[in-house]
C-alpha positions in Angstrom: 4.9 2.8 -6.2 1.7 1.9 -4.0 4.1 -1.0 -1.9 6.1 1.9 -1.6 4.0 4.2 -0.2 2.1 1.4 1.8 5.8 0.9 3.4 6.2 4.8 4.1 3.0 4.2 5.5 4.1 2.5 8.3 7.6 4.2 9.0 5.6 7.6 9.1 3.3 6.0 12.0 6.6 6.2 13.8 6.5 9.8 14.4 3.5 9.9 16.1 3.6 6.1 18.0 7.5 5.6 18.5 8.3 2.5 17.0 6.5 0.6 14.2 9.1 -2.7 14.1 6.1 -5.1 14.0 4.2 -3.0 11.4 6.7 -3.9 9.1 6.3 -7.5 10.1 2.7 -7.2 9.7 3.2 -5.5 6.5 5.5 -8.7 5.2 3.3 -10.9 6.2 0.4 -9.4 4.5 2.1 -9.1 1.5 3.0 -13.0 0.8 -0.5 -13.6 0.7 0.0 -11.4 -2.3 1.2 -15.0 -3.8 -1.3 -16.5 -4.9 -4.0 -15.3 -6.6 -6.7 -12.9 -4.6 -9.8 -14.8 -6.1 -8.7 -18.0 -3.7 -9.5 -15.7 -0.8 -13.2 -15.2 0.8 -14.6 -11.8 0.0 -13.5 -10.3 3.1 -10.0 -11.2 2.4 -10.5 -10.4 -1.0 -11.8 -6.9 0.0 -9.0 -6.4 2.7 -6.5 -7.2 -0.1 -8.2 -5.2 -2.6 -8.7 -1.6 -0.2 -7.1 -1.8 2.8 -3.4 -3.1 1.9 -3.2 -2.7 -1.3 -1.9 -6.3 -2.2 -4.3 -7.1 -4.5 -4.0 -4.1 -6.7 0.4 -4.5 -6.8 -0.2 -8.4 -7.4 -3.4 -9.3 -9.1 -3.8 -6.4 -11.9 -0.5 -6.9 -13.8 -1.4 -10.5 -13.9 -5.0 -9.7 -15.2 -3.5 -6.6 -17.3 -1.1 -9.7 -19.4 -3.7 -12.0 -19.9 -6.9 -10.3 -20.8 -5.6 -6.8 -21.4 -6.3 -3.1 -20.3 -8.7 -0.5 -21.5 -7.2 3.2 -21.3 -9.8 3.6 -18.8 -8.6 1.0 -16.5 -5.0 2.4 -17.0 -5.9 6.0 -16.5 -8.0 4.7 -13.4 -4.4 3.1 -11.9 -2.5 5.8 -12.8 -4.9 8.2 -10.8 -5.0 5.9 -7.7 -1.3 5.5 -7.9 -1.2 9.5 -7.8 -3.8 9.6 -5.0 -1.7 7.4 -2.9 1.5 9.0 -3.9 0.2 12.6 -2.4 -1.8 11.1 0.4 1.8 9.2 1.3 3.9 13.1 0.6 0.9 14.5 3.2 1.5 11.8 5.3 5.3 12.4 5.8 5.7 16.5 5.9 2.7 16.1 8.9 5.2 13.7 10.4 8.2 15.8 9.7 6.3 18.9 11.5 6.2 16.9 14.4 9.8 15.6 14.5 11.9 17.4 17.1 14.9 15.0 17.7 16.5 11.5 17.7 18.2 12.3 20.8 15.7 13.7 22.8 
């Protein structure tokens, strides 16, 4: 659900700058880093992967969830960033829709 709404992200930047073709390049590039594991990466990648794209959220927790487990905490804290994301990614798209007036025009 957060690649998801990290994707709609991007496509609902095209309402407002026109065409977001290399976003979605960006985006896939971003995302193989996703790969291999996030501790490999200096803090400020690691910090980029954890907050900003949320690569190391999607790829790293399941991993960490398998082999040492998850507290209900930790799984009620996912679930309610998940749902954070989720509406901010609905706000995101009606504001865009508001501004949509045509394809053809």
């Amino acid at each position: 659900m957060i690649s998801y709404s990290f994707r709609m992200w991007i496509g609902t930047l095209s309402f407002w700058l026109g065409r977001t073709g290399g976003g979605f390049i960006l985006f896939s590039s971003i995302w193989t880093m996703g790969k291999y594991p996030v501790d490999l990466y200096p803090p400020m990648i690691k910090w980029l992967l954890y907050t900003l794209v949320p690569v190391g959220i999607v790829a790293a927790t399941p991993t960490y969830a398998l082999f040492h487990g998850i507290s209900f905490i930790q799984m009620v804290g996912l679930l309610l960033v998940t749902f954070m994301i989720s509406l901010f990614t609905k706000f995101l798209w009606w504001k865009g829709l508001s501004r949509y007036s045509s394809a053809t025009s």
